[in-house]
C-alpha positions as CSV (number, residue, x, y, z in Angstrom):
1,X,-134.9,-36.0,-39.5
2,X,-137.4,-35.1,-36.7
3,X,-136.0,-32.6,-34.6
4,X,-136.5,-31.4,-30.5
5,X,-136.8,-32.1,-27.3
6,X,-138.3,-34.2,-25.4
7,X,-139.5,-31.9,-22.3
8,X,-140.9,-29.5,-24.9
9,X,-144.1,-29.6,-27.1
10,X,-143.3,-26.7,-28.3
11,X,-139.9,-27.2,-29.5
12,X,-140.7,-29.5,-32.4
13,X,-142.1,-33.0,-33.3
14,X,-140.0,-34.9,-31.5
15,X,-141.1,-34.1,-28.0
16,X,-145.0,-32.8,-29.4
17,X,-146.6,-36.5,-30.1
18,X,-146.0,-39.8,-27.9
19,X,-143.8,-42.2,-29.0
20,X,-145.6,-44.3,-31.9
21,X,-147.5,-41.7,-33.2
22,X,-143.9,-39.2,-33.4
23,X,-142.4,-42.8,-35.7
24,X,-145.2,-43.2,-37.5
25,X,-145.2,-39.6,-38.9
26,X,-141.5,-40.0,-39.7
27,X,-141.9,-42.9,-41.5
28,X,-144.7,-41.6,-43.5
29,X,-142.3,-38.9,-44.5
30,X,-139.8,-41.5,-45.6
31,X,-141.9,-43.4,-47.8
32,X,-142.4,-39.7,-49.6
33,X,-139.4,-38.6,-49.8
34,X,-138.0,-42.3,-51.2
35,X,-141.1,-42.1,-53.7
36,X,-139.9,-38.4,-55.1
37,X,-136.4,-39.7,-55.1
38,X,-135.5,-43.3,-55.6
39,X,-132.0,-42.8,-56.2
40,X,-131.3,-41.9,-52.8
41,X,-131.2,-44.5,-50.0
42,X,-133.8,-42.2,-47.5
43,X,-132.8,-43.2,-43.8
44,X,-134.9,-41.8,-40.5
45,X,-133.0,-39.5,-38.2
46,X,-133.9,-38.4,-34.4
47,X,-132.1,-34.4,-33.9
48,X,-132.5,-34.2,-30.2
49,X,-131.5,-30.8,-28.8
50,X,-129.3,-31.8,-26.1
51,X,-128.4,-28.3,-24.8
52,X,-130.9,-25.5,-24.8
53,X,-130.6,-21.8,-24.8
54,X,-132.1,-20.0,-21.9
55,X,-133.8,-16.5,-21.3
56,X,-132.1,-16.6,-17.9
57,X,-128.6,-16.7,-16.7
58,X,-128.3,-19.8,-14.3
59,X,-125.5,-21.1,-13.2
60,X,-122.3,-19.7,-14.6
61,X,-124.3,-16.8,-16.3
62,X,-123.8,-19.1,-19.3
63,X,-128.0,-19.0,-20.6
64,X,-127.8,-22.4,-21.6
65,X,-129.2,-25.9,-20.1
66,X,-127.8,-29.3,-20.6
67,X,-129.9,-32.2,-21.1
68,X,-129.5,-35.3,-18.9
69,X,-128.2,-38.1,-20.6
70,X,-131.2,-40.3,-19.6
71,X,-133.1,-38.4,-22.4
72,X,-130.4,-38.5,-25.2
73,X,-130.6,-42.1,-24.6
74,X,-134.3,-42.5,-24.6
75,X,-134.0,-40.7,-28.0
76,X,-131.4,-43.4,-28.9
77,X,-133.3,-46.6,-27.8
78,X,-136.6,-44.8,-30.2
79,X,-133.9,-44.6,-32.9
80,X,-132.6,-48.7,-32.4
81,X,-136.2,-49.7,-32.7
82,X,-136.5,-48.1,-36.8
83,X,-132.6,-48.3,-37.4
84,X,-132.7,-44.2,-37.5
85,X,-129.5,-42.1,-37.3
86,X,-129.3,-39.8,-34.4
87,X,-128.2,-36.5,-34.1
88,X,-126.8,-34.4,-31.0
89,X,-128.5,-30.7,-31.5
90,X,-126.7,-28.0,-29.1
91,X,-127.8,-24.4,-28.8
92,X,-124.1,-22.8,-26.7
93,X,-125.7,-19.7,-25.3
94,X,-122.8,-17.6,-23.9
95,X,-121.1,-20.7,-23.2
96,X,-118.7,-22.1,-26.1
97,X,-118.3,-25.5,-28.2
98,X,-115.2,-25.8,-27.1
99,X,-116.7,-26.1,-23.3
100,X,-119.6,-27.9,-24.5
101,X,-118.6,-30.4,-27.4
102,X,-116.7,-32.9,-25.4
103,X,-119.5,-33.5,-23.0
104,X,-120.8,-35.4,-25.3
105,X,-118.0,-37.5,-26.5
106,X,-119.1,-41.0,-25.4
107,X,-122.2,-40.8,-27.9
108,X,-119.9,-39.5,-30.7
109,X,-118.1,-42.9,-30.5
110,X,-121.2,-44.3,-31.7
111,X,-121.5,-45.2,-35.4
112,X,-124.7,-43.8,-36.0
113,X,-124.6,-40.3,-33.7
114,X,-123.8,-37.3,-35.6
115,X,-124.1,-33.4,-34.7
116,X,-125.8,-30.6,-35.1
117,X,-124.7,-26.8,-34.3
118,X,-127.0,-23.8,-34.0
119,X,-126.0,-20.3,-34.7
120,X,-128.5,-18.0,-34.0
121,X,-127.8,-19.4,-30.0
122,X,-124.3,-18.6,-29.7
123,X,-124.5,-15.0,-28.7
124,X,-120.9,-13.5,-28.7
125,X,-121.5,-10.7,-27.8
126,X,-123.2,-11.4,-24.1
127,X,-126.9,-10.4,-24.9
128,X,-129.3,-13.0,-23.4
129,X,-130.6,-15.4,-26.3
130,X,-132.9,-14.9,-28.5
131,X,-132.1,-11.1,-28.5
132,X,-130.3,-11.3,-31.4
133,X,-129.9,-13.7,-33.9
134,X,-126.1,-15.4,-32.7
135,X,-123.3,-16.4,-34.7
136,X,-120.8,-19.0,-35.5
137,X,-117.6,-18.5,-37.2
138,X,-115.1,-20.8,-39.5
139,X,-112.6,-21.0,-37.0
140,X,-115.9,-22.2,-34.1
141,X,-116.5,-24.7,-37.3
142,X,-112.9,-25.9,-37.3
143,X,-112.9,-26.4,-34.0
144,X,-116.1,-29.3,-34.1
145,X,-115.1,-30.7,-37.3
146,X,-111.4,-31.7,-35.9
147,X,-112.8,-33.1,-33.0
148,X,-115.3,-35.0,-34.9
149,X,-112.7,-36.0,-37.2
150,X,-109.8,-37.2,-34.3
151,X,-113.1,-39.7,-32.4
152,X,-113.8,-40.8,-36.0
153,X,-109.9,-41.4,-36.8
154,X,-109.4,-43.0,-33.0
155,X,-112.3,-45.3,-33.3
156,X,-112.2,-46.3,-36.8
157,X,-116.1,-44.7,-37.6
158,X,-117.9,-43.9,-40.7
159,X,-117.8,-40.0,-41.2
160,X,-119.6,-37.9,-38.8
161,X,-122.1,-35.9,-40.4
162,X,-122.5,-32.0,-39.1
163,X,-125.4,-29.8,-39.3
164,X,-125.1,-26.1,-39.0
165,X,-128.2,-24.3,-39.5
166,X,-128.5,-20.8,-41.2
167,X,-130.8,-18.3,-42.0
168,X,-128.7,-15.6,-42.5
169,X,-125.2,-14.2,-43.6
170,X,-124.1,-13.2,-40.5
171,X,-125.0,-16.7,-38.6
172,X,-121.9,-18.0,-40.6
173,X,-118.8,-16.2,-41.0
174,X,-115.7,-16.5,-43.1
175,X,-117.3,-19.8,-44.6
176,X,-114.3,-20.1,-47.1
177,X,-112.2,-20.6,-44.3
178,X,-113.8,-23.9,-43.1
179,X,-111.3,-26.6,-43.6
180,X,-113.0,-29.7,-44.9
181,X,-112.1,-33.0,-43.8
182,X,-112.8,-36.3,-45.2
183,X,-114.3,-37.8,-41.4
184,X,-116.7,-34.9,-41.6
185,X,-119.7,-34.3,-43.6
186,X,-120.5,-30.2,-43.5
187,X,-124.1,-30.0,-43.9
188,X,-125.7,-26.3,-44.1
189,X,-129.0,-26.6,-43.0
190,X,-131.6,-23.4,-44.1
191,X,-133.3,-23.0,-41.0
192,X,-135.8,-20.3,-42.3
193,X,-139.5,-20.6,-42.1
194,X,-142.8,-19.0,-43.5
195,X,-143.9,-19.2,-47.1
196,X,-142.7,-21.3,-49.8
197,X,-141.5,-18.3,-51.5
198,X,-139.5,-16.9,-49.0
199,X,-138.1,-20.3,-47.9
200,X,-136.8,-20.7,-51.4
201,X,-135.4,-17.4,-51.5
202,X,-133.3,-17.8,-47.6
203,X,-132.0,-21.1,-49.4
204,X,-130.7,-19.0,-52.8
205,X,-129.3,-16.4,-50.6
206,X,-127.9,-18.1,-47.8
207,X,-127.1,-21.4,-48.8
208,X,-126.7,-21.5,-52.5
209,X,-124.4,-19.0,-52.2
210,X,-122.1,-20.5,-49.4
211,X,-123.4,-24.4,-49.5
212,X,-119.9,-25.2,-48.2
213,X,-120.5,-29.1,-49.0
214,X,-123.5,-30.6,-48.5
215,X,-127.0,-28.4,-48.1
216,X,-129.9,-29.3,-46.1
217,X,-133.8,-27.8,-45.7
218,X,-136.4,-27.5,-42.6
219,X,-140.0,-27.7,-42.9
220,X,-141.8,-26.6,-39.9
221,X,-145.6,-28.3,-39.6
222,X,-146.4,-25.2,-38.1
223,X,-144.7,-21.8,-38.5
224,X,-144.9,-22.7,-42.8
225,X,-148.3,-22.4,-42.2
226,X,-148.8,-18.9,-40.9
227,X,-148.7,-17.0,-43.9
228,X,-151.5,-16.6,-46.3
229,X,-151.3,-18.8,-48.8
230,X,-148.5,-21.1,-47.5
231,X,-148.3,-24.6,-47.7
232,X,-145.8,-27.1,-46.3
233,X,-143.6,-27.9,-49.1
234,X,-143.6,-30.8,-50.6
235,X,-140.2,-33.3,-51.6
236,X,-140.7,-32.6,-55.4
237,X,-140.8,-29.2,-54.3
238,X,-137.8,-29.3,-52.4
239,X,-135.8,-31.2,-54.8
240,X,-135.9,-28.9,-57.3
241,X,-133.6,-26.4,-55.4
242,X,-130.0,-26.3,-56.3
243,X,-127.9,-27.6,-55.5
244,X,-130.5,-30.6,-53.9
245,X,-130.4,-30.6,-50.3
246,X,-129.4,-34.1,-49.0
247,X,-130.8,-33.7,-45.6
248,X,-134.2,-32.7,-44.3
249,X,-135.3,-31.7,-41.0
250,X,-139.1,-31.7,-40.1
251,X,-139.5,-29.2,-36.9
């Protein structure tokens, strides 16, 4: 998956190179990833942030921005042209899923849009993003994952797949408590960046530990780089963790 935003260079591939050069990148990565595992089916995703969090308040005090839907479906008409899953990224500031989540419902109906949630935005205890790192707890989990599941029940779909990123304990709470359900796919994400070593160790703390389901990994092309000696790892490199993330985010 190649995640951002389109106004922003700055927020990851997807909104950093044009079009064709963003795809061709992606599918460079696919033809890695399927050579390093060829049991595994590897399908392109788009994660689009669709709400930001904000350093100021705006309206509602709620330091968060939502996307237009012109540009969630200019991210789904570059997905339609490479047959790419898409997901919906959404960073709640100190606004809440449950106000946020069903905003979005007409592109959950769609087969191939899934979901992404991101902790360290949801700041519960009123401090301005990025101030803290935010949280998210089972019963905020619960919440998405039944909604998911009733659109995916109501419309006869293939399971929703959720991402919840995580580079820390605290990010996460109560995991034991999330209730899984066969319409959703729980996907913890290790959001963590810098050296290989380090990377490694944020996924045996904080997602070996609690994996929850299904585990995921994020490479950043340019924050993995700004330690001595770092490299960007690599999918043999990647696969070797345990147990094997199943879904990759490139930032």
């Amino acid at each position: 998956a190649y995640y951002g935003n389109l106004y922003s260079t700055r927020m990851g591939i997807l909104g950093e190179l044009p079009e064709q050069q963003m795809v061709d990148k992606l599918m460079g990565e696919v033809k890695k990833w399927q050579a390093a595992d060829t049991s595994i089916k590897v399908i392109p995703a788009l994660h689009y942030i669709g709400i930001t969090a904000q350093l100021s308040p705006g309206p509602g005090n709620t330091y968060r921005l939502r996307m237009p839907f012109k540009e969630i479906d200019k991210v789904l008409k570059m997905a339609e042209k490479i047959n790419a899953l898409v997901f919906i990224d959404i960073q709640v500031g100190l606004s809440t899923l449950q106000k946020e989540v069903p905003e979005f419902e007409k592109y959950f109906k769609m087969p191939h849009v899934h979901f992404g949630i991101d902790p360290e935005f949801s700041m519960k205890g009123g401090q301005a993003p990025g101030k803290v790192v935010g949280t998210f707890d089972a019963a905020d989990i619960n919440y998405v994952t039944e909604y998911l599941a009733k659109i995916v029940r109501e419309n006869n779909l293939p399971p929703k797949i959720l991402v919840i990123h995580r580079f820390t304990r605290a990010m996460v709470t109560n995991t034991a408590k999330i209730t899984l359900r066969p319409e959703v796919q729980v996907v913890m994400d290790m959001d963590g960046w810098g050296h290989q070593a380090r990377k490694i160790n944020t996924y045996r703390q904080f997602i070996y530990s609690e994996p929850v389901q299904f585990t995921g990994f994020k490479i950043f092309y340019k924050n993995d780089l700004l330690e001595k000696g770092s490299h960007l790892m690599t999918p043999e490199e990647v696969l070797k963790l345990k147990p094997q993330p199943i879904y990759i985010q490139y930032q």
